[in-house]
KELUMMI-20628 format. One record per residue (C-alpha): residue in one letter; x, y, z. Coordinates in pm, 1 decimal. Each point is the difference from the previous one (the first is absolute). Layout:
BEGIN
a:X:Y:Z
...
This chain:
BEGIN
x:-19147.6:12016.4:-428.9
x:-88.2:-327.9:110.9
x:-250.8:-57.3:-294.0
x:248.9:74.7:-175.8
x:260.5:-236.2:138.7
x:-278.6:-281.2:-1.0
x:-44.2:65.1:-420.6
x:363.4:-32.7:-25.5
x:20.7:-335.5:182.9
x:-305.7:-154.6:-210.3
x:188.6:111.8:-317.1
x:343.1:-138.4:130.6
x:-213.2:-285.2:92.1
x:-153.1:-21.5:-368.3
x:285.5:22.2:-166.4
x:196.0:-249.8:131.8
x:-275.3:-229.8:-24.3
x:-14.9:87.2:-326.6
x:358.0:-72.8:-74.4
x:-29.7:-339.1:184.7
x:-322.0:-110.9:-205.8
x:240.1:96.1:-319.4
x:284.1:-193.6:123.2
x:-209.8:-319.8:156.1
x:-8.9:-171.0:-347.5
x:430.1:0.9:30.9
x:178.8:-250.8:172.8
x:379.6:83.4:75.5
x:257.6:-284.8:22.2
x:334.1:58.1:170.7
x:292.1:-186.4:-78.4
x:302.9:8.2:204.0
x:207.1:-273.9:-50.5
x:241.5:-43.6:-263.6
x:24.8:-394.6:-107.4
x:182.1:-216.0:-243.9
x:-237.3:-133.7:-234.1
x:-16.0:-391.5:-139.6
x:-98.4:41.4:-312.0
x:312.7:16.3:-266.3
x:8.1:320.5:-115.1
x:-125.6:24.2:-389.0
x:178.1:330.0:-141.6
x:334.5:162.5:105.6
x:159.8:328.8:-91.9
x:402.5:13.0:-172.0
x:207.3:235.4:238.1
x:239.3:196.1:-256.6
x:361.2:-84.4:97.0
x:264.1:275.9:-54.0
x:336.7:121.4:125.0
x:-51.2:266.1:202.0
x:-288.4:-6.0:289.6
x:-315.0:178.2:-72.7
x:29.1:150.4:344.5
x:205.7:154.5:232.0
x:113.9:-282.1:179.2
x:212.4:71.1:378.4
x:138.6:-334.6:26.6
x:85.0:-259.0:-294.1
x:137.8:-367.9:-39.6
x:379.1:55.9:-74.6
x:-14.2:-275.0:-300.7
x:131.0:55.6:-323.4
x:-205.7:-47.4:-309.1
x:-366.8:105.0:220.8
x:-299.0:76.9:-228.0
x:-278.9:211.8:153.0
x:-364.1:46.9:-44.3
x:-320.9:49.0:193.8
x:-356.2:-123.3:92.1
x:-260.6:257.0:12.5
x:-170.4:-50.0:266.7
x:-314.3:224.2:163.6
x:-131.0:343.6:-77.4
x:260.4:197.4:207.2
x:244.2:245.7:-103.6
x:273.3:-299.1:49.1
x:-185.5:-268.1:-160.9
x:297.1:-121.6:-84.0
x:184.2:-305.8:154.8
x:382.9:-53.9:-134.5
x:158.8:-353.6:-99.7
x:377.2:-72.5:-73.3
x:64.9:-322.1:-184.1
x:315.0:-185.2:-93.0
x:-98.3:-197.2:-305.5
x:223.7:-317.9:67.4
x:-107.2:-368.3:-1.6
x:-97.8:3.8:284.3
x:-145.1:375.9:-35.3
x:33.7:234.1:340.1
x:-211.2:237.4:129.3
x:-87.0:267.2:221.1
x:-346.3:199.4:79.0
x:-36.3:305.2:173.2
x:-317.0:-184.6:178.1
x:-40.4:331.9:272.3
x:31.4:220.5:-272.1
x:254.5:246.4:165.0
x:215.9:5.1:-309.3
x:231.4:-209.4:187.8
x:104.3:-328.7:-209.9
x:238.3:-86.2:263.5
x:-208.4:-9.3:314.4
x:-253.9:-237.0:-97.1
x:-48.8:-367.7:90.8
x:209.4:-231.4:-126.0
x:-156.0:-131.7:-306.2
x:255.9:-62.6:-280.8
x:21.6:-413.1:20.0
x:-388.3:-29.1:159.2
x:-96.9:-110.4:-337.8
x:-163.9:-337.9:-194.1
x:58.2:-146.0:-306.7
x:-298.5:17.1:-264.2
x:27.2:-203.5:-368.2
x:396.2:-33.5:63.2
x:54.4:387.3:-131.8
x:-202.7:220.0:152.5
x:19.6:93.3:385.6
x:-243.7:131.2:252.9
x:4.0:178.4:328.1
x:-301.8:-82.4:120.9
x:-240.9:232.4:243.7
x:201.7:265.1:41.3
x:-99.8:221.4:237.8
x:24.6:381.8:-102.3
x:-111.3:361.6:154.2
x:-175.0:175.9:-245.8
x:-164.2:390.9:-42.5
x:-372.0:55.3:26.6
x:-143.1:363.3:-33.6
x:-364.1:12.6:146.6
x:-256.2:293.5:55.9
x:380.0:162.8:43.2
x:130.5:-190.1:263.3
x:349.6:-170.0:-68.9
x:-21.3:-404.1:73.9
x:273.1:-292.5:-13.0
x:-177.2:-335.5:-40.7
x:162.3:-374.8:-53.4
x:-2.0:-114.8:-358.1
x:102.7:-409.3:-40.7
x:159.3:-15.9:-356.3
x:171.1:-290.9:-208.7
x:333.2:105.3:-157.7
x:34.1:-210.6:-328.5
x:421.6:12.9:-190.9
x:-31.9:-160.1:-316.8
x:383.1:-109.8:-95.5
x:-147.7:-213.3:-357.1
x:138.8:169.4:-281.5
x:-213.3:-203.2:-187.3
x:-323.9:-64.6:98.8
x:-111.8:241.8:331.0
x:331.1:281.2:-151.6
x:166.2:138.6:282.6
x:-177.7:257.7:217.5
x:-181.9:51.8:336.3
x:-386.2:33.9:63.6
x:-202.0:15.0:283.8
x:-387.0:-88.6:133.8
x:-213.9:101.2:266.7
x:-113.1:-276.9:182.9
x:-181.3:130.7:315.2
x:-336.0:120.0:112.0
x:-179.2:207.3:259.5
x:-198.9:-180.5:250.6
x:-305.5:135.7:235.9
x:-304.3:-19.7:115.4
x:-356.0:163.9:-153.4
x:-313.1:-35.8:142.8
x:-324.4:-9.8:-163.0
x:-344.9:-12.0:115.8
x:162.1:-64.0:384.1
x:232.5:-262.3:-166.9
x:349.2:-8.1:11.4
x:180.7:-156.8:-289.8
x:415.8:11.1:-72.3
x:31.4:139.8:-312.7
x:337.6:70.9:-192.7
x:117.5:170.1:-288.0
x:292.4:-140.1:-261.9
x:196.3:120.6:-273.9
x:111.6:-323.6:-105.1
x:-154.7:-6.5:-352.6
x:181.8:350.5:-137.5
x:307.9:92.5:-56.9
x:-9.9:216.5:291.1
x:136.6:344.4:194.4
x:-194.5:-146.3:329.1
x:-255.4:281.3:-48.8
x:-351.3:-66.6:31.1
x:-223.6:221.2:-78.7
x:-63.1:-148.7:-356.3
x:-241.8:-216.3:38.6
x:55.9:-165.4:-363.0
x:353.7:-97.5:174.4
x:-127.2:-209.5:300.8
x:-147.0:-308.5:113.7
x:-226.6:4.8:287.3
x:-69.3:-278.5:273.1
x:-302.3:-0.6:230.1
x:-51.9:-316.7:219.6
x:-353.4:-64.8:-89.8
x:-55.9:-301.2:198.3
x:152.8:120.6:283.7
x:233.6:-274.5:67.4
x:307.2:251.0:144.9
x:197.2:-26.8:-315.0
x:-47.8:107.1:-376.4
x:-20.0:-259.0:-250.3
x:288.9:104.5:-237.7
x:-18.6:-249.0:-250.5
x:5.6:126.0:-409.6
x:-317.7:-139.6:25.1
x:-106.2:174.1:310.3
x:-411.4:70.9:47.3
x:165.0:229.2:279.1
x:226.2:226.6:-247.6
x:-118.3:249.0:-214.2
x:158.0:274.1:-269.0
x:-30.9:317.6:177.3
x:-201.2:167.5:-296.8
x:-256.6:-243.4:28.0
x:-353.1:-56.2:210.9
x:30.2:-294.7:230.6
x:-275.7:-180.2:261.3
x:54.8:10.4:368.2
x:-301.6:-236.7:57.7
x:-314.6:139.7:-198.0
x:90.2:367.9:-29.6
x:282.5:105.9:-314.3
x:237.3:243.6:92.1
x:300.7:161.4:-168.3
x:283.0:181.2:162.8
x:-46.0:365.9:-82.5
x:410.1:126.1:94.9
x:272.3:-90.9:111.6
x:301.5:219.4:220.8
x:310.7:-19.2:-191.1
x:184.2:-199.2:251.4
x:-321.9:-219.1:26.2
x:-32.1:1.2:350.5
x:-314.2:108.7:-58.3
x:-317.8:-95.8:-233.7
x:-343.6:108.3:-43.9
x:-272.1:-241.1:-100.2
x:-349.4:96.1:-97.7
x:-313.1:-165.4:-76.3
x:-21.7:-88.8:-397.4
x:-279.6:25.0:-261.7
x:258.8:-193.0:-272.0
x:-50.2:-341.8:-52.4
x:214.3:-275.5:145.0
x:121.2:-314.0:-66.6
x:-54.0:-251.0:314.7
x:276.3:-191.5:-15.6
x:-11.4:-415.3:10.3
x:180.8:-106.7:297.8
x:213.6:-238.7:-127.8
x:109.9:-180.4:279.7
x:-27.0:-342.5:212.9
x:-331.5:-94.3:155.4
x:-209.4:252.2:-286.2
x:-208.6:-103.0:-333.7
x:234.7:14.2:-313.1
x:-197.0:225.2:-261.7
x:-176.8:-158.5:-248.8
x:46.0:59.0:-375.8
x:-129.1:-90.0:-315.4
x:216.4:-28.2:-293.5
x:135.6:-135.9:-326.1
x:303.8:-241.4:-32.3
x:288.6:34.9:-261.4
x:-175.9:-317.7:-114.6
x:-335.7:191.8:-59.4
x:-233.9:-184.6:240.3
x:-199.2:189.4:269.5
x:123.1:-33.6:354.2
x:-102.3:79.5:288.6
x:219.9:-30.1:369.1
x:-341.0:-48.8:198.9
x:-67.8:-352.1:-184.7
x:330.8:-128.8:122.8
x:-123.2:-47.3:350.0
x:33.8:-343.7:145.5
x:360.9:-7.8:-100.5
x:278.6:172.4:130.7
x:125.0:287.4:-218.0
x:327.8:174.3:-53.0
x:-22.0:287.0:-172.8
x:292.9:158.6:-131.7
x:113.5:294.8:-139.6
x:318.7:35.8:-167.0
x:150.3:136.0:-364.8
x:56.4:-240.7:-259.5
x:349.7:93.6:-105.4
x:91.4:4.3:379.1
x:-99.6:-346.2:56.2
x:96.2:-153.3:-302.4
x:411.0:113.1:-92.3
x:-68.9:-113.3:-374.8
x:-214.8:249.8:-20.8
x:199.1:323.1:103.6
x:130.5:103.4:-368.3
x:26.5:261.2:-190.7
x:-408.1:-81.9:-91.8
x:-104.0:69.9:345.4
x:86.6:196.6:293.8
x:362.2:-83.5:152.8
x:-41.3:212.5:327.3
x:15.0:-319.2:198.7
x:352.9:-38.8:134.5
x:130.0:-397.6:1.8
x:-95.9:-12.7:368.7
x:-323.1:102.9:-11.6
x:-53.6:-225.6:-271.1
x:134.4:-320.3:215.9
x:-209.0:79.8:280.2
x:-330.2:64.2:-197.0
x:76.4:-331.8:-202.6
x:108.2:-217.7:277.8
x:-300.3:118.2:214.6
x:-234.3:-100.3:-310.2
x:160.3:-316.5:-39.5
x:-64.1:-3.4:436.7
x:-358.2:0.5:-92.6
x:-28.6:-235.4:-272.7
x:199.6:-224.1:225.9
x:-295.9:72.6:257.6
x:-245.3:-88.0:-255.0
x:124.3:-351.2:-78.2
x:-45.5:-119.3:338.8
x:-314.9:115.1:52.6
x:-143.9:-142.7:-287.8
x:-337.3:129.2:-72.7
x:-15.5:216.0:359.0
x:175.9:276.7:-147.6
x:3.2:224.6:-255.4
x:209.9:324.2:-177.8
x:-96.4:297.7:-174.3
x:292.3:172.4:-143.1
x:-110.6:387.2:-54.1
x:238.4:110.8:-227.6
x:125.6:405.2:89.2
x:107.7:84.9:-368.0
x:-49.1:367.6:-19.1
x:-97.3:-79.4:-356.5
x:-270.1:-285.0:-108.2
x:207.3:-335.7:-100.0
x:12.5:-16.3:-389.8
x:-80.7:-361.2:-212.5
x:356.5:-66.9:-5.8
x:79.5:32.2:370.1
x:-310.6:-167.2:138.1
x:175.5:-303.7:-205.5
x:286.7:47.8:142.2
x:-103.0:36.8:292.2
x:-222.7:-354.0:-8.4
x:353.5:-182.4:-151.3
x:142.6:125.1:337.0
x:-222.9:-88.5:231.3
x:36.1:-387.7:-115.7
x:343.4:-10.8:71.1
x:114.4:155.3:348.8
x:322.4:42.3:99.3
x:58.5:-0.8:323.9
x:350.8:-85.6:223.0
x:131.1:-191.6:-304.5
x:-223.1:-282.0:-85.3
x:-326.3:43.2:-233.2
x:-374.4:-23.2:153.2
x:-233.1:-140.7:-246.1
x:-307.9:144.9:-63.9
x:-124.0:312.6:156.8
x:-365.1:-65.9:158.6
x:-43.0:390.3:-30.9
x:-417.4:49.7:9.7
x:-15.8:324.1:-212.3
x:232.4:312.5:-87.1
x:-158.3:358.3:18.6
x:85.2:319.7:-82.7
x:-257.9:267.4:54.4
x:74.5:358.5:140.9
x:-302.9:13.0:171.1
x:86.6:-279.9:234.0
x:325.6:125.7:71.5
x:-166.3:336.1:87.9
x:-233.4:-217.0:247.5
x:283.9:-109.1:158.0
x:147.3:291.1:54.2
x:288.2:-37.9:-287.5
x:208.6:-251.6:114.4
x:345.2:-68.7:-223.0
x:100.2:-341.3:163.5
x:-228.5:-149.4:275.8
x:-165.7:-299.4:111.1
x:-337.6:-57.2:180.5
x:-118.1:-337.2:114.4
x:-329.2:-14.1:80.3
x:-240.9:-312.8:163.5
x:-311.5:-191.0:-148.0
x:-245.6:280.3:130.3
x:221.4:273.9:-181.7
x:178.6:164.5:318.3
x:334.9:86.5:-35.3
x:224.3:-236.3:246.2
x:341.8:122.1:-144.8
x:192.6:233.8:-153.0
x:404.6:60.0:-96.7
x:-8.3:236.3:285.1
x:178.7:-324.7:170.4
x:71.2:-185.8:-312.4
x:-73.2:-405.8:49.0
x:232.3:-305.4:-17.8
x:-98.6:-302.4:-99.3
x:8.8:-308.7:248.8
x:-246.9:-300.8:-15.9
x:-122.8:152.5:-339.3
x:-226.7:259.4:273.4
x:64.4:353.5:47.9
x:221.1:171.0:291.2
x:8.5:325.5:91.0
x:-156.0:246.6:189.4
């Protein structure tokens, strides 16, 4: 009896070794916070407004003239979370934000609202309660949303949408390192579920500086479907719980992209390219001179430009701040006569025809900028090539000074002013 007892233990002792060898190539991340993320959020979803409630509410606003709809939120049987709204200018509304089907017991949110583009109105990091089911286990977990009512007839129609805008936030550890990690929905038009990985970004604070570098242009966030480095091993998140409080990362054989870190104090990549012009360039035989490189869309920079010929998705704003910032630098660039010099990267989805790269040189001589005219624009070169834009990780408007030895000293992260023709900020 005792051999036999002894066998038993060695295969016990076997098999769990076994199952520990088989699991020692996963590394499981746990994520237990719920925080408001940074970034705006890219996509929302239309809530369907109607009469009647789409659930059994106990407790309503007693208001005449309420629409009703929902956010579905979670993978629970009550993955619903009811709104009223009274569409007046101002609009009103209520959220069931503990999801107890109780609009009238919630915090008091109807006037805790901001004005966005004159029309449309947003309630901004809401907090709401919503439904997870896992391994069959029944959990409520915090969900920030913003609540957008659209009261343009015109432009935005009338209606109500909402966004996801928070993440999960833990810890991992990897080869006896700990690194935060967190997990956002913020690029989908989202149910806050996260177990599809084509639906999330991922964060993982590489160089271990206590925070995750959020930035579109992050070298610390990563699609969730993709292989990423964590030093010189690729990994690649193999699940993740539907409530992602949980992840699972493994060890990759799929090949990664190391991203550029494209921040103060590192090398700006290097690139070699053709102008609109036609003449070879190359960033590396600019050093010596102080370079601002700058990305931006031509019809967003130049107003002129945003007709029916090219793309008018630039609102009048965004076109004011891109041109005044241009004009910023060119401003720059006359003081420091022969110190400093731009590239202009144009982001054009599509290559610039003939007929706008004229246009666009007929602009660039005559700036506009607070009223009066600037004469010529000492502009060094104007680019557009996907490729670079890939290297740089796809920026639509951004701005990267860099020193004589090619380092980048600045970016719009803290965008400069102008004093004593040098630059401020920090």
């Amino acid at each position: 009896m005792k051999r036999v007892c002894l066998v038993l233990l060695f295969l016990c002792m076997f098999v769990c070794t076994s199952v520990v060898l088989a699991s020692s190539n996963e590394f499981i991340g746990l994520l237990s916070e719920t925080v408001s993320w940074t970034i705006p959020p890219v996509c929302s979803t239309d809530i369907q407004l109607q009469k009647t409630p789409l659930e059994n509410l106990k407790g309503m606003p007693q208001v005449k003239g309420l629409l009703f709809g929902a956010m579905k939120l979670g993978n629970g049987k009550d993955n619903l979370v009811s709104i009223a709204v009274l569409l007046e200018n101002p609009p009103k509304l209520w959220v069931d934000a503990n999801n107890n089907e109780d609009l009238s017991d919630d915090e008091h949110i109807m006037w805790d609202f901001r004005t966005v583009n004159g029309s449309t109105y947003l309630w901004h990091y809401l907090k709401v309660q919503a439904e997870y089911q896992v391994k069959g286990e029944t959990i409520w977990l915090p969900v920030y949303v913003d609540i957008y009512v659209s009261m343009d007839p015109v432009r935005g129609g009338i209606g109500v949408d909402y966004s996801v805008v928070s993440h999960r936030e833990g810890l991992i550890e990897i080869d006896d390192e700990l690194y935060l990690i967190a997990l956002s929905l913020i690029d989908s038009a989202s149910d806050a579920i996260y177990n599809n990985l084509s639906d999330l970004l991922f964060g993982i604070d590489i160089d271990r500086d206590n925070k995750i570098d959020v930035c579109d242009d992050s070298y610390e966030l990563f699609r969730a479907d993709e292989p990423f480095y964590v030093g010189n091993k690729t990994y690649e998140i193999k699940l993740v719980s539907p409530d992602g409080r949980k992840l699972v990362l493994v060890e990759s054989n799929r090949q990664a992209v190391r991203k550029p870190v494209l921040r103060r104090g590192h090398p700006s990549p290097d690139f070699q390219t053709t102008t609109l012009e036609g003449k070879p360039f190359s960033l590396s035989n600019l050093k010596g001179k102080i370079v601002m490189l700058y990305f931006a869309p031509s019809f967003c920079v130049f107003p002129s430009l945003n007709n029916e010929n090219y793309c008018s998705s630039c609102s009048y704003n965004v076109q004011f701040q891109y041109y005044q910032r241009m004009s910023d630098l060119e401003s720059l660039v006359e003081v420091n006569k022969g110190k400093v010099v731009l590239v202009w990267i144009l982001t054009d989805e599509e290559e610039p025809k003939p007929d706008l790269i004229k246009k666009l040189q007929e602009e660039i001589s005559i700036m506009v900028s607070k009223g009066r005219l600037i004469e010529e624009f000492p502009l060094v070169t104007m680019i557009w090539d996907p490729k670079v834009t890939e290297l740089y990780l796809y920026p639509w408007e951004r701005l990267f000074i860099l020193d004589e030895n090619g380092t980048i000293r600045a970016t719009d992260e803290c965008w400069f002013e102008i004093r004593n023709g040098k630059i401020k900020g920090g």
